[in-house]
LUMMI-887461 format. One record per residue: x, z, y of N, C-alpha, C, O, CB in turn. Coordinates in steps of 0.02 Angstrom, whole numbers, plus 32768, in hexadecimal, padded with zeros to 4 digits. Glycine has a CB too. Layout:
N
XZYXZYXZYXZYXZY/...
//
This chain:
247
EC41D2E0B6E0EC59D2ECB724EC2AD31AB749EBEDD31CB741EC62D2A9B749/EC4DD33EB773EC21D357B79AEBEFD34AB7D5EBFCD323B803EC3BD373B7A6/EBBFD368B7D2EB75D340B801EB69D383B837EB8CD3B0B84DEB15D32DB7C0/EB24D36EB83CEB13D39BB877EADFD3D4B845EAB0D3F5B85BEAE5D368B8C3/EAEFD3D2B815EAB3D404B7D7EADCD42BB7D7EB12D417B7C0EA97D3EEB782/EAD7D479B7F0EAF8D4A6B7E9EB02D4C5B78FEB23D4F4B778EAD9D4D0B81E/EAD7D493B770EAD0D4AEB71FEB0DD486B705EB34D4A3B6DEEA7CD497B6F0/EB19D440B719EB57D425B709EB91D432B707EBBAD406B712EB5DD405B71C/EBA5D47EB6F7EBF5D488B6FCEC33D473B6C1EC39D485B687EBFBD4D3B703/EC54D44EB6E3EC93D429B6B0ECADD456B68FECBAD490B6A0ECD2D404B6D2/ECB7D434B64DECE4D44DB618ED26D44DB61AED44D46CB5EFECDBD431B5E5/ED4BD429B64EED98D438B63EEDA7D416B6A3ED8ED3E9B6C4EDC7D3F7B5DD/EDD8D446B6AEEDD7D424B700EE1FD43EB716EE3FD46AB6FAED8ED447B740/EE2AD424B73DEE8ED422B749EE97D441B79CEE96D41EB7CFEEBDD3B1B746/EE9ED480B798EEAED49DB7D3EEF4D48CB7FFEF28D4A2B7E7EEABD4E0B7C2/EEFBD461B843EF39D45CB853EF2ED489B88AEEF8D492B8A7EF57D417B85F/EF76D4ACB89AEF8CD4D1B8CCEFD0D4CEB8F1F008D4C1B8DAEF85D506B8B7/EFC2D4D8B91BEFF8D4C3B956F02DD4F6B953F024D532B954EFD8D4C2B9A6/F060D4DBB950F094D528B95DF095D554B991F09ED591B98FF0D9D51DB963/F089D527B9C9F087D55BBA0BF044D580BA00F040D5ACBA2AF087D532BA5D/F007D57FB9D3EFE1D5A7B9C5EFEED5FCB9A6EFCED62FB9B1EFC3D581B9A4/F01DD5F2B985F046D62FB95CF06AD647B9B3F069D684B9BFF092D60BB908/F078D631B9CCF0A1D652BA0BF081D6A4BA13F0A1D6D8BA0CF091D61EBA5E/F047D69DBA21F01ED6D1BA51F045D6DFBA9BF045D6B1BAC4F016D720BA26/F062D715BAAAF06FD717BAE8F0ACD71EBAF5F0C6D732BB29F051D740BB05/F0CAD70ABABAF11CD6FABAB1F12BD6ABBAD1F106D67BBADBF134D6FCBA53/F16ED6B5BADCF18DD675BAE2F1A8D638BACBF1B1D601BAE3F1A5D67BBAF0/F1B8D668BA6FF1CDD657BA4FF1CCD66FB9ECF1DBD6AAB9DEF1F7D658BA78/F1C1D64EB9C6F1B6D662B98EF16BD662B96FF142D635B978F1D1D699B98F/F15CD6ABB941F105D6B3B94AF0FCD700B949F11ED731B939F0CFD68CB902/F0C2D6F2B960F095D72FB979F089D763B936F051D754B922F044D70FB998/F0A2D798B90CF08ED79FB8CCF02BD7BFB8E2F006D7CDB8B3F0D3D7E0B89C/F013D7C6B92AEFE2D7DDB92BEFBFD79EB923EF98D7A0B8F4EFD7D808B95D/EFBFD747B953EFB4D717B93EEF9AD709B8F5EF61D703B8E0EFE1D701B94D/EFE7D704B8CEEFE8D6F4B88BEFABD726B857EF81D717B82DF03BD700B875/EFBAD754B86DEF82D778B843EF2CD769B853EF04D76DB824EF90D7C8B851/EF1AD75BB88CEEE4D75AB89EEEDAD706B87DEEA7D6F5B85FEEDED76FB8EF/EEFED6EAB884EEDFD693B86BEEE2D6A4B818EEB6D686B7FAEF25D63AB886/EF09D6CAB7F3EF05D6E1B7AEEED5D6EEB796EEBCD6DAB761EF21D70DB7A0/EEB9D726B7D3EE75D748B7BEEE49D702B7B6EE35D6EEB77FEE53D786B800/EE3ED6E5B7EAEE04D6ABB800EE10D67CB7ACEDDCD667B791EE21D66EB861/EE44D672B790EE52D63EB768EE48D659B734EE24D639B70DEE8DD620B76C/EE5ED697B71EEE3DD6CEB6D0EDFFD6CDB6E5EDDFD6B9B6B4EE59D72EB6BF/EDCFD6D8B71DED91D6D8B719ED67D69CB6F1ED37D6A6B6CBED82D6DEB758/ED7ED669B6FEED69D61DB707ED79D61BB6B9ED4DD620B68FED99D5E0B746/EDC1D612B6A8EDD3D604B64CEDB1D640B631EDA8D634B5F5EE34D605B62D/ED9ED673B63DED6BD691B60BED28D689B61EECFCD69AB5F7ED75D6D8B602/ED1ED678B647ECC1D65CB648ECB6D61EB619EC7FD603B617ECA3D63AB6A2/ED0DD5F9B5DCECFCD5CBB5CCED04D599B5D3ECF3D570B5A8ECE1D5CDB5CC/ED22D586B610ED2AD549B622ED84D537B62FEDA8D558B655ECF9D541B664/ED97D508B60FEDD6D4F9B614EDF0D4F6B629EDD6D4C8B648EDE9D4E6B60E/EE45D500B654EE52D4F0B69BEE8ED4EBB688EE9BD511B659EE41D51FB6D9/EEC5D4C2B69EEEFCD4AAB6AFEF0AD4A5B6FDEEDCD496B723EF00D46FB690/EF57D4B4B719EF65D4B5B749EFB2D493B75AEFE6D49AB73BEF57D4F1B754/EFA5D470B790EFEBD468B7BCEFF3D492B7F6EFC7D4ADB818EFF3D421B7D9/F037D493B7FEF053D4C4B83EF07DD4B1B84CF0B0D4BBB82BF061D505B83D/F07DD483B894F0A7D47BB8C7F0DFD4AFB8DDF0D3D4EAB8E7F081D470B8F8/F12AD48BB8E4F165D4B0B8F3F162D4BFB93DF192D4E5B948F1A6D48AB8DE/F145D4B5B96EF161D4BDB9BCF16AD4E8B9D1F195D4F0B9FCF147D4ACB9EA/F136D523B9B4F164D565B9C6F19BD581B9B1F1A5D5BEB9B0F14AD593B9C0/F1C8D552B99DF216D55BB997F23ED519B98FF27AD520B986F227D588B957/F225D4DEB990F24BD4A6B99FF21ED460B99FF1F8D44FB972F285D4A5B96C/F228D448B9C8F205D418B9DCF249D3CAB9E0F276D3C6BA0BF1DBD439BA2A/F239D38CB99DF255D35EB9A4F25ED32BB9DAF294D30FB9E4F248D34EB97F/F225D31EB9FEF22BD307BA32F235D308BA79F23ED2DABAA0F214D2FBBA2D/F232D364BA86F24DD376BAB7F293D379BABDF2B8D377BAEEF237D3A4BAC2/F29ED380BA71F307D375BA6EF325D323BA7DF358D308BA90F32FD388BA04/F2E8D312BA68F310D2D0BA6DF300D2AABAC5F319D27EBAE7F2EED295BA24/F2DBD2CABACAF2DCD2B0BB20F30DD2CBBB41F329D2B0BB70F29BD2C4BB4F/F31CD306BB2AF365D32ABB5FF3B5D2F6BB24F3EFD306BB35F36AD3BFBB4F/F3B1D2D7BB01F3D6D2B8BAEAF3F9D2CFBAB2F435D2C5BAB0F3F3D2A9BB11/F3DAD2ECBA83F3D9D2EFBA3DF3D4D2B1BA1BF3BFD284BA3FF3A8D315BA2A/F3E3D29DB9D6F3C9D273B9B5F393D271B99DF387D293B96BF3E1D26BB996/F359D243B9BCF315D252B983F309D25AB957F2E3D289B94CF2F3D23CB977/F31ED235B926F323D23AB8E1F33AD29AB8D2F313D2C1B8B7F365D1F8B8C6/F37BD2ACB8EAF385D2DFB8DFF35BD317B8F4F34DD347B8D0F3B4D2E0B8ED/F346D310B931F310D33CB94BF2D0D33DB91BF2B0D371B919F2FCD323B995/F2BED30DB8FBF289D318B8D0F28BD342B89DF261D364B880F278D2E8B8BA/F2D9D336B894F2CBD357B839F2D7D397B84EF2D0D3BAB81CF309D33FB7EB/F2EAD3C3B88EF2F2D3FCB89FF2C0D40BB8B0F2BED448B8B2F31AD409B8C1/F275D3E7B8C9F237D400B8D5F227D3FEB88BF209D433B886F207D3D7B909/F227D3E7B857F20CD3E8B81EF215D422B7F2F1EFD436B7C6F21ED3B6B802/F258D442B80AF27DD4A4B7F1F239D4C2B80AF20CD4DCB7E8F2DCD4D5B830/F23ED4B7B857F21AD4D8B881F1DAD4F3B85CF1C7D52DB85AF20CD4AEB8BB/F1B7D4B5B83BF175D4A9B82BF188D4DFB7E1F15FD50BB7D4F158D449B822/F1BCD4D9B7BEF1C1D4F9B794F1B6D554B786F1A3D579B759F1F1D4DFB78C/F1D3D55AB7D3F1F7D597B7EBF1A6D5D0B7D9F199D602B7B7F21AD58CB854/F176D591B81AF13DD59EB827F10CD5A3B7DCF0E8D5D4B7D5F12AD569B85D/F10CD585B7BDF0E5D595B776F11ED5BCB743F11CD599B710F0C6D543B74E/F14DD5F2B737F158D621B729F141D646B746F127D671B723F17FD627B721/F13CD650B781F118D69DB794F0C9D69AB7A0F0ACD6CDB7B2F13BD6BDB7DF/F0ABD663B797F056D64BB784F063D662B747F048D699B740F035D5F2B787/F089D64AB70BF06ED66CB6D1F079D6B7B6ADF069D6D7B67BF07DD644B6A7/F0A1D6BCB6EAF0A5D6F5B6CBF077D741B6ECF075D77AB6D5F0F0D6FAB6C9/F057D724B72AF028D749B748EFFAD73FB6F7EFF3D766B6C8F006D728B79F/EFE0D6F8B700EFADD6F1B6CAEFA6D71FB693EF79D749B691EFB8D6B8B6AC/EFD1D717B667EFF5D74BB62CEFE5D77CB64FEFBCD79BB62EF049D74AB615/EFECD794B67EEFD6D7F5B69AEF97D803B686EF88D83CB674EFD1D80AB6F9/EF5CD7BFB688EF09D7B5B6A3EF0ED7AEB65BEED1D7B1B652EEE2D76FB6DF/EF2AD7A6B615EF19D7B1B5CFEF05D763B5D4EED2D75EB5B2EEDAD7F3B5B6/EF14D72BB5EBEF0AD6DEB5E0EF45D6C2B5B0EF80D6D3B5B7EF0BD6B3B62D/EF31D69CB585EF59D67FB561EF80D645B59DEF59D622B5BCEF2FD662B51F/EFC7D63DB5ABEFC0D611B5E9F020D5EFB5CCF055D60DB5C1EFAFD64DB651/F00CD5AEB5CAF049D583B5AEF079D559B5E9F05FD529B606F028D548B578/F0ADD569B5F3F0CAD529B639F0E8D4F7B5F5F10DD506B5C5F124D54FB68C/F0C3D4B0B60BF0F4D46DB5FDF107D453B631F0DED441B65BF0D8D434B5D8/F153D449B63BF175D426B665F175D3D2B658F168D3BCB620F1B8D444B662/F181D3ABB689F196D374B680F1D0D342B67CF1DAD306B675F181D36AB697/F1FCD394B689F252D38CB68AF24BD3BEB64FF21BD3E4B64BF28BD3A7B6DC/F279D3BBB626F291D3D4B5DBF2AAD415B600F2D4D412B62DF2D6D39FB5A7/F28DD450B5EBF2BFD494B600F2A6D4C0B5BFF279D4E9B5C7F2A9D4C3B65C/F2C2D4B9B586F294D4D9B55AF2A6D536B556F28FD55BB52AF2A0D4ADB50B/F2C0D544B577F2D2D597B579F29DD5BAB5A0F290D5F7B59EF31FD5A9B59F/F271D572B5D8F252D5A7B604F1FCD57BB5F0F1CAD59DB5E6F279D5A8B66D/F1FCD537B5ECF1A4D524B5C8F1AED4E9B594F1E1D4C6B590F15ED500B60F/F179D4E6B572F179D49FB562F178D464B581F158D45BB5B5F154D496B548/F1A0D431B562F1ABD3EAB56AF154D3C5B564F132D3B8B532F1E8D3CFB526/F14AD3BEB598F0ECD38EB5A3F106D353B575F135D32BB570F0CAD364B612/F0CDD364B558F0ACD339B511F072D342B50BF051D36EB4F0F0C3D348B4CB/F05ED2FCB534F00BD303B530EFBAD310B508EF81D316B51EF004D2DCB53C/EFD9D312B4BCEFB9D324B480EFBDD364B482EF8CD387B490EFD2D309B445/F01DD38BB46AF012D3D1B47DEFE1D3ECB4B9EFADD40CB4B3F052D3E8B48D/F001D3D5B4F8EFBDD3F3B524EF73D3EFB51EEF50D415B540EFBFD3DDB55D/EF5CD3CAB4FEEF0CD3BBB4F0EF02D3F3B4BAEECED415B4B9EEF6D363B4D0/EF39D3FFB488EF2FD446B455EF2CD482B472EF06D4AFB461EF66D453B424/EF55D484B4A0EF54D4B5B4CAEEFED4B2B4F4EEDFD4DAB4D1EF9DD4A9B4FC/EEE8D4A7B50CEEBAD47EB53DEE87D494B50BEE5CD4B9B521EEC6D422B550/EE86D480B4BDEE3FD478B4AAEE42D4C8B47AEE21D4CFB446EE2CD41FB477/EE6BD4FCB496EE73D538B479EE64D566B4AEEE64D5A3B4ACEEB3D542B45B/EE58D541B4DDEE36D57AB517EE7BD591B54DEE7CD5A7B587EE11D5D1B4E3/EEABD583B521EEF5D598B569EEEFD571B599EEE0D536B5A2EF4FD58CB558/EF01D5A5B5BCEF1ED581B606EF74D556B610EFA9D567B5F5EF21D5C9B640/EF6CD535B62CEFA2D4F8B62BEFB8D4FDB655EF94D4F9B686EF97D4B8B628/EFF1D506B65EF020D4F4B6B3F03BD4B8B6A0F051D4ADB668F06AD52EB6D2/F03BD48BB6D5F062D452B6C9F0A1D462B70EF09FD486B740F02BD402B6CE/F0C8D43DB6F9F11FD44FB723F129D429B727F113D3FDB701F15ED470B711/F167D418B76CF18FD3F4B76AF175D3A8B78EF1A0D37CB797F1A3D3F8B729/F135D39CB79FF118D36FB7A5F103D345B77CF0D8D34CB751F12CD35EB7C2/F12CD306B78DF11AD2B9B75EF15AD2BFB740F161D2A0B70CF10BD260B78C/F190D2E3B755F1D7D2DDB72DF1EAD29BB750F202D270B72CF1D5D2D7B6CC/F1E2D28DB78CF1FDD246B79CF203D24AB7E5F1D6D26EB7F9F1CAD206B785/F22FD232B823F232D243B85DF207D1EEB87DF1F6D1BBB860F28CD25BB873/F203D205B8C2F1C3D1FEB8E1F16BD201B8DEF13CD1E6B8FCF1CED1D6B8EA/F174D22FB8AEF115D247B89CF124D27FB898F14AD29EB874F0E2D22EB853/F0F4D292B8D4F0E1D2D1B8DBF0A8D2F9B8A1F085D2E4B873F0C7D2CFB921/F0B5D33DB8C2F088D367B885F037D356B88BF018D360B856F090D3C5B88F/F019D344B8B3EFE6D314B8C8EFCED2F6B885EFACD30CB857F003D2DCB8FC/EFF4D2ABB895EFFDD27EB862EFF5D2A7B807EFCAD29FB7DBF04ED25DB878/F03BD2D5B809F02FD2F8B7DFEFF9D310B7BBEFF1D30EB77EF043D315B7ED/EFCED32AB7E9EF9CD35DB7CBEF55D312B7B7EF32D30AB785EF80D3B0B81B/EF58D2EBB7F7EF1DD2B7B7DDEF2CD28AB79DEF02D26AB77CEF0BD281B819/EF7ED28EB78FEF8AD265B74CEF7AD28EB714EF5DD273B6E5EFD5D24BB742/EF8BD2DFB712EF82D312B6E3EF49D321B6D4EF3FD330B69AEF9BD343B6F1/EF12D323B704EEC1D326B6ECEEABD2E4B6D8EE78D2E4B6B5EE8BD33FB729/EEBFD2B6B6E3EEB0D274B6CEEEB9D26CB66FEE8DD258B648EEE9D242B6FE/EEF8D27FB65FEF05D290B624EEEDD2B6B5FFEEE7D2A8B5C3EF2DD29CB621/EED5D2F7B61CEEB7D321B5F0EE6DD335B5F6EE52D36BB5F0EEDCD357B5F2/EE57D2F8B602EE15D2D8B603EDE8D318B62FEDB4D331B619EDF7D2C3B5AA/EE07D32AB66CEDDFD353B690ED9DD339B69FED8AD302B68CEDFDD363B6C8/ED78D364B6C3ED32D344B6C2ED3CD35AB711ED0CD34FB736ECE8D366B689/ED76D379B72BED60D37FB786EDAED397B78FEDCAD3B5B762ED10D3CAB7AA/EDD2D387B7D0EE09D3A9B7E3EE0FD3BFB833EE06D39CB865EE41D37EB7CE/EE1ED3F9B82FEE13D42CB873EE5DD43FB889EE8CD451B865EDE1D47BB85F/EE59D436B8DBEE86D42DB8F9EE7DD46DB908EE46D476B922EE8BD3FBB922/EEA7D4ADB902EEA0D4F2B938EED6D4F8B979EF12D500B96FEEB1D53CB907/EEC1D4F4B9A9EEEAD4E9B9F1EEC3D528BA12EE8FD546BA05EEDDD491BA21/EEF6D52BBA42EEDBD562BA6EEEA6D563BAA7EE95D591BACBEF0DD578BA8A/EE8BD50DBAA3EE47D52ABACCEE0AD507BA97EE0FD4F4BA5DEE41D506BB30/EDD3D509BAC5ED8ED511BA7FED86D4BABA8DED71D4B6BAC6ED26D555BA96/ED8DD486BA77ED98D446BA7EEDBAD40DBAA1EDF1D41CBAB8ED76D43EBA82/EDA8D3D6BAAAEDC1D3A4BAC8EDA4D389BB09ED76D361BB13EDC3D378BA9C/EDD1D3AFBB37EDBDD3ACBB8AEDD3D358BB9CEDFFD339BB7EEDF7D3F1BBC3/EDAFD342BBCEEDDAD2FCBC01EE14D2FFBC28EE30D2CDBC3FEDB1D2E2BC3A/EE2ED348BC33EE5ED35EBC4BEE75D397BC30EE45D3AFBC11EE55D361BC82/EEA4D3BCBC29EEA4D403BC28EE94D438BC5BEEA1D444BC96EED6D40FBC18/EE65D460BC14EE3ED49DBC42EE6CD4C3BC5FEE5ED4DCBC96EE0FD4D2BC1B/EE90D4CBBC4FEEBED4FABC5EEED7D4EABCB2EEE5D519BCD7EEFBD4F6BC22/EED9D4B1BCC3EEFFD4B3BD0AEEB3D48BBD40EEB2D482BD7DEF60D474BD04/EE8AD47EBD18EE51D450BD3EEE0ED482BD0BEE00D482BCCFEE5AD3DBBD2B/EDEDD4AABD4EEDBFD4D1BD45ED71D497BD41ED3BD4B5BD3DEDC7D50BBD84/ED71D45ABD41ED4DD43DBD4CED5CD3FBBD0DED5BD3BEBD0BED4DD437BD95/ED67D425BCEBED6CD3DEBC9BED3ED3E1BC76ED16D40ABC62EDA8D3E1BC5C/ED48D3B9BC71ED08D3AEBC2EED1DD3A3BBEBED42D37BBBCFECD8D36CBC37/ECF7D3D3BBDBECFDD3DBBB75ECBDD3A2BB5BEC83D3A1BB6DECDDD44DBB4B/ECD9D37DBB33ECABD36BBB00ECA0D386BACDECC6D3ADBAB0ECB2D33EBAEF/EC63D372BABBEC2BD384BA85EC56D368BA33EC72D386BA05EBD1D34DBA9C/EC48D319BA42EC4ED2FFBA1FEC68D2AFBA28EC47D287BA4AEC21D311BA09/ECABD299BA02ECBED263BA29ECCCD23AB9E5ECD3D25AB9B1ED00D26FBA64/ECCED1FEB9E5ECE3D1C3B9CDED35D1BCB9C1ED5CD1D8B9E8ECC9D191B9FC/ED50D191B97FEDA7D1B0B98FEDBDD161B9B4EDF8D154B9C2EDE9D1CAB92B/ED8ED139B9BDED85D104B9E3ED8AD112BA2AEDADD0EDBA4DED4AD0E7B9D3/ED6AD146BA46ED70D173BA83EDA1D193BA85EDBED178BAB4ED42D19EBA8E/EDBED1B6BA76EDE6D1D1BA6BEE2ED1C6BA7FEE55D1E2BAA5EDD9D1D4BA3F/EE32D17FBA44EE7CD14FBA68EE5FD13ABA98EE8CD146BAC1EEA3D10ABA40/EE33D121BAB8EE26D0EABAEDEE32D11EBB3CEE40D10DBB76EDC4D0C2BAE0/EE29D14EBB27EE1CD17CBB72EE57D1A1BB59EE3ED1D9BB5EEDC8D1B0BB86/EE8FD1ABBB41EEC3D1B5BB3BEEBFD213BB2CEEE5D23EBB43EEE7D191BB79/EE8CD21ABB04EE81D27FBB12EEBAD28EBAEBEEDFD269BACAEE2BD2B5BAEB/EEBBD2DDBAF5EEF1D2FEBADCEEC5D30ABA9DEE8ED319BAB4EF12D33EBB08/EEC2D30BBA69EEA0D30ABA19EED2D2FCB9FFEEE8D333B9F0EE64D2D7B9FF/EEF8D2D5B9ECEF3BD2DAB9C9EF60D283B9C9EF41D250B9D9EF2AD2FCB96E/EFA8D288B9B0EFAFD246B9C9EF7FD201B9A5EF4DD205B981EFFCD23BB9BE/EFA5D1BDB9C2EF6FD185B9B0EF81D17BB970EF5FD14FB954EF6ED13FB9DB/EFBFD1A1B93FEFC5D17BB8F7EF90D1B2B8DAEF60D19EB8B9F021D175B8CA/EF99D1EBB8E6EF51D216B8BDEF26D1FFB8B6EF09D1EAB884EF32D24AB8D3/EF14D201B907EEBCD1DCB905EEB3D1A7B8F0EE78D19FB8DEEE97D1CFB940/EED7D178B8E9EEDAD129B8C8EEC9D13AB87CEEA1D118B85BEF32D0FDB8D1/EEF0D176B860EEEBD159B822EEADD187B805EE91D174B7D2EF35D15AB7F6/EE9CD1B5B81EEE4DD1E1B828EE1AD1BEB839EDDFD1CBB82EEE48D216B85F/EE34D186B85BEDF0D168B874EDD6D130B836ED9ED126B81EEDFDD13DB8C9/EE2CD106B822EE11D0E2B7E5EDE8D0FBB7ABEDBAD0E5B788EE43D0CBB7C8/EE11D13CB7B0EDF2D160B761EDB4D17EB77CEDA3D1A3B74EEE29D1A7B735/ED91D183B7A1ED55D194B7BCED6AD1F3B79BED56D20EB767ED02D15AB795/ED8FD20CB7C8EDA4D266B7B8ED88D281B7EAEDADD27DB81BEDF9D283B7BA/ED50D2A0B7F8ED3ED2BDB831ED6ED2F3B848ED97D308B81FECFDD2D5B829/ED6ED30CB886ED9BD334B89CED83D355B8E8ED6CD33CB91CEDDDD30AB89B/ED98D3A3B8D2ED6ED3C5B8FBEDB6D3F8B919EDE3D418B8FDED22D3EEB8CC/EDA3D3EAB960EDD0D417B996EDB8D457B9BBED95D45EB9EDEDE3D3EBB9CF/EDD7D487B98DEDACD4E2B9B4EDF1D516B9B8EE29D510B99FED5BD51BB963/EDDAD544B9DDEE11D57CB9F3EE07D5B0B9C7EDDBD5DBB9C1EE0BD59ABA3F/EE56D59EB998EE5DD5ABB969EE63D60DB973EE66D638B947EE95D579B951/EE63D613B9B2EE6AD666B9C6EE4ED69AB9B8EE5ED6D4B9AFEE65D674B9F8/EE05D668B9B8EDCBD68BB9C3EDC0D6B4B97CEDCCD68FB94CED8FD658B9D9/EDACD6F2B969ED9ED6F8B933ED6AD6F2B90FED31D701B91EEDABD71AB92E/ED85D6D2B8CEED34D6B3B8A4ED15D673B8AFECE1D65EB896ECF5D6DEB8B9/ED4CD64CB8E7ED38D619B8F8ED3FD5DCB8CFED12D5B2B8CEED4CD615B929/ED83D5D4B8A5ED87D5BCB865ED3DD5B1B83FED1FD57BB83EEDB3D5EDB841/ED28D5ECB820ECF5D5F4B7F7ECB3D5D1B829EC92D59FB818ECF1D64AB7DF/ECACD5ECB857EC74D5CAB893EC74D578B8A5EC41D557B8AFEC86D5EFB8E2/ECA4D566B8A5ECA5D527B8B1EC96D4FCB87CEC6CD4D1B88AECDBD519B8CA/ECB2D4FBB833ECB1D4D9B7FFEC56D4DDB800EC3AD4A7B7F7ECE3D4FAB7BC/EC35D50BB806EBE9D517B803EBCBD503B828EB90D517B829EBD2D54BB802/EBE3D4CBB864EBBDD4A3B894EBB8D4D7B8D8EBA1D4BCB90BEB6DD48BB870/EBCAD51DB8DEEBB0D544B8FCEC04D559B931EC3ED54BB924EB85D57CB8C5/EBEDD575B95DEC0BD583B9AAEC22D54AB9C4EC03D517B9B8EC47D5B4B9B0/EC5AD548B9EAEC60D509BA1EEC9DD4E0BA21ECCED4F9BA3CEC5AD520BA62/EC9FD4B0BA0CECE3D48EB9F5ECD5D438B9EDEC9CD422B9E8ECFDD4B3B9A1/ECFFD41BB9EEECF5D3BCB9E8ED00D3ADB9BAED2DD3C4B997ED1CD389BA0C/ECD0D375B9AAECDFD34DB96DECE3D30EB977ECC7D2EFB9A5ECB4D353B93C/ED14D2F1B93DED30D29BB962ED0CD296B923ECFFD2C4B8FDED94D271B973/ECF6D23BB918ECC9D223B8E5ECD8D1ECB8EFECEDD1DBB926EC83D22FB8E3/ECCFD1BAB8B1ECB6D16EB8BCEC90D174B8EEECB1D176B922EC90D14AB884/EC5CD176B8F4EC20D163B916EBFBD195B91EEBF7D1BCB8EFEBFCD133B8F9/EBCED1A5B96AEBB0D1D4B959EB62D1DAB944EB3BD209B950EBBFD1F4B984/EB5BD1B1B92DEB20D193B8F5EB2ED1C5B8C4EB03D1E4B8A5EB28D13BB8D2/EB88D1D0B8BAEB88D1E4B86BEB8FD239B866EB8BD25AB831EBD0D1BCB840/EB97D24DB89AEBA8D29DB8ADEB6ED2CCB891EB70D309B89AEBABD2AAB907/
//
């Protein structure tokens, strides 16, 4: 796991990203200037060696629970955020493929014309050959978010750290964005975390990150090189932990 020894960098770590991150200054869809720049950051990182698998959130083109509050069916609204998520890792891999990365989508819904069917052995072959992994579709199951998703998917493929890329550089007490007077943490507990209700991701993620002791680190995924910077203990971003004895 990862520590505070900048010499300690993990061997295999599960990048999640937000869909409204792909936005850029659109309204809707993704940014192909976005997409390319997090490509770059992620070919940097899998050729320095180090393994990386990724989830990607649908919201920048459909969001299950906002349909179902205007009175959609939930259930149905999910499996249409789960395309979403799909939509979003075809055009991740195929930026990738531009950057000369070997880069595989397994879905968790069967679509075999567009990735593989997730099979957690196949993906570890994949994984222990140096490709990059998209995982899709989520959990393949409605009410778990891509969240959940990504902390069950590094859990499996025995990550050693999983990084949240959002659009600001950690986990404020409020959002920076509308309260010039928030506070970013350093470093938080996932005990803290649920208890003070932060935005870090929902309580089934962190629940099951916190059992499996998965450290998890929140930085702005914008920034360039920040990917590569952060995994190395270095620039400015939060980390949730068991304990911070163990950080």
């Amino acid at each position: 796991m990862i520590n505070s020894s900048k010499n300690d960098t993990p061997k295999r770590v599960l990048l999640k990203i937000s869909g409204e991150a792909l936005l850029g200054r659109g309204m809707y869809g993704v940014d192909p200037e976005i997409a390319n720049a997090i490509a770059e950051d992620i070919a940097s990182v899998a050729n320095a060696g180090i393994e990386v698998c990724l989830v990607i959130g649908g919201g920048n083109i459909f969001r299950g629970m906002t349909a179902a509050a205007k009175g959609m069916d939930r259930v149905q609204g999910d499996y249409a955020g789960m395309l979403a998520t799909v939509i979003n890792a075809v055009v991740m891999n195929s930026v990738l493929q531009q950057h000369n990365i070997d880069s595989y989508i397994m879905s968790a819904i069967s679509m075999p014309q567009i990735a593989e069917t997730y099979i957690r052995d196949k993906a570890m072959r994949h994984m222990d050959k140096g490709h990059v992994v998209i995982f899709a579709a989520g959990t393949g199951n409605p009410y778990f978010t891509t969240d959940t998703a990504a902390a069950l998917r590094a859990i499996e493929m025995d990550c050693d750290l999983m990084l949240k890329g959002t659009q600001v550089d950690g986990v404020y007490d409020s959002d920076p964005k509308k309260n010039p007077e928030a506070k970013r943490y350093d470093i938080l507990t996932y005990t803290e975390a649920l208890a003070k209700g932060l935005n870090v991701m929902d309580a089934t993620a962190l629940s099951l990150a916190r059992d499996n002791k998965l450290p998890i680190i929140v930085f702005d995924v914008h920034e360039k090189g920040n990917f590569s910077r952060v995994i190395n203990n270095e620039g400015t971003f939060t980390k949730v932990v068991v304990s911070e004895a163990n950080s």
